[in-house]
C-alpha positions as CSV (number, residue, x, y, z in Angstrom):
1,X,-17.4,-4.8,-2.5
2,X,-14.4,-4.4,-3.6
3,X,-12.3,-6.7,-6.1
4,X,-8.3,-7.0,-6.4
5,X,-6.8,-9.4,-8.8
6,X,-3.0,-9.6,-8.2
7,X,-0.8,-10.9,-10.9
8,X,2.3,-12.0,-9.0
9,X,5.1,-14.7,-10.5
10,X,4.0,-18.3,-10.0
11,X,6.2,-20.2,-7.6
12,X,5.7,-17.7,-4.1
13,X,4.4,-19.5,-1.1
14,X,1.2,-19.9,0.3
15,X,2.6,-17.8,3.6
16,X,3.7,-15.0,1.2
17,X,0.3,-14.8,-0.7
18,X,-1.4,-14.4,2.6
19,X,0.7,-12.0,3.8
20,X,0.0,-9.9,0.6
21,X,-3.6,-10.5,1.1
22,X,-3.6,-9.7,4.6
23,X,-1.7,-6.2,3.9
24,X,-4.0,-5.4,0.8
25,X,-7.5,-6.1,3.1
26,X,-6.0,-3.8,5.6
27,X,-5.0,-1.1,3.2
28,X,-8.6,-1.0,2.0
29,X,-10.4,-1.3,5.0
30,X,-8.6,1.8,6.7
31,X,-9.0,3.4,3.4
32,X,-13.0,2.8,3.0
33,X,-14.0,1.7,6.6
34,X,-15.1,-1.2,5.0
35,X,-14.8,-4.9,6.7
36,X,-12.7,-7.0,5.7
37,X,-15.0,-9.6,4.7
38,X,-16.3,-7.4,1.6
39,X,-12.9,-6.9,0.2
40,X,-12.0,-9.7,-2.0
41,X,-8.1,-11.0,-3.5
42,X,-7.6,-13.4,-6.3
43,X,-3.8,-14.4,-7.5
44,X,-3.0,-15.1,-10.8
45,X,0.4,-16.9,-10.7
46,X,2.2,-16.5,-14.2
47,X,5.1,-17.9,-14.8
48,X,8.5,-16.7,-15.8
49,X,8.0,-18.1,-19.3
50,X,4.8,-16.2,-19.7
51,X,5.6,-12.4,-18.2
52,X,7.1,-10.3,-20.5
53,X,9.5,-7.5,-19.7
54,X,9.7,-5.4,-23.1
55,X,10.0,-8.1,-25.5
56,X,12.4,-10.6,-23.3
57,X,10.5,-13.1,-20.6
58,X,10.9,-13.2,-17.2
59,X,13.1,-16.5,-17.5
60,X,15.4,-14.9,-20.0
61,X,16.0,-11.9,-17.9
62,X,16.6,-14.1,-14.6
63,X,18.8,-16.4,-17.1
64,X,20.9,-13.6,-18.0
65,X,21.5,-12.2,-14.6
66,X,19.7,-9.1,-15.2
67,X,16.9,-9.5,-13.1
């Protein structure tokens, strides 16, 4: 069965996250013939202040315009 763990920014909507989940499921399942009920997805939100870009967060980079 297969396993994805998506890291994604904390702070997307529960419609979003099951949009991504929808379109990964469907990704493998036409890859592998699988059904969808073997394919698991597990979010990790992290937040700005915790995802690191080089050496600068996530916050800092929004902060500064440059993301």
């Amino acid at each position: 069965m297969p396993f994805v763990s998506i890291r994604i920014l904390a702070g997307h909507t529960q419609e979003t996250k099951d949009r991504i989940a929808e379109g990964t499921v469907k990704a493998i399942t036409e890859a592998t013939g699988l059904p969808g009920e073997a394919v698991w997805v597990v979010f990790e939100d992290v937040t700005a202040e915790d995802w690191f870009v080089g050496s600068k967060t996530v916050a800092a980079l929004k902060a500064s315009g440059k993301l």
